[in-house]
Phi, psi and omega in degrees: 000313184307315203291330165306326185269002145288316174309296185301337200286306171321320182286307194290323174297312201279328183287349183241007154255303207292337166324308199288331197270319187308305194297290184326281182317324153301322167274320165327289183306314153349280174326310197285304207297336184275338179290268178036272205302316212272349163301308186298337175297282163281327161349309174295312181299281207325308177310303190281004169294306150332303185286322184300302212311308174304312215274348170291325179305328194292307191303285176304312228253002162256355136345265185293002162292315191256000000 
């Protein structure tokens, strides 16, 4: 009885670190894949901020001609 409930108890330590290591990787990647997007993301915003800003420049500096 004991070596059996040791055994089991050793099988369950090990089966709930590779669970824990397995999971940590899953988020870990989770994680990576949600910065990702939100990098990509703002790039698009920035980008069409980028496109305003000019076309307001365009805008002040054909203004200010007359």
């Amino acid at each position: 009885m004991d070596r059996s409930f040791h055994k089991a108890v050793h099988k369950y330590r090990k089966h709930s670190k590779e669970a824990r290591k397995h999971f940590k990787h899953v988020k870990d990647k989770a994680l990576g894949e949600g910065l990702v997007a939100l990098s990509k993301s703002l790039n698009q915003i920035n980008t069409k901020l980028n496109v305003i800003n000019k076309k307001l420049d365009r805008i002040k500096s054909t203004h200010h001609r007359y």
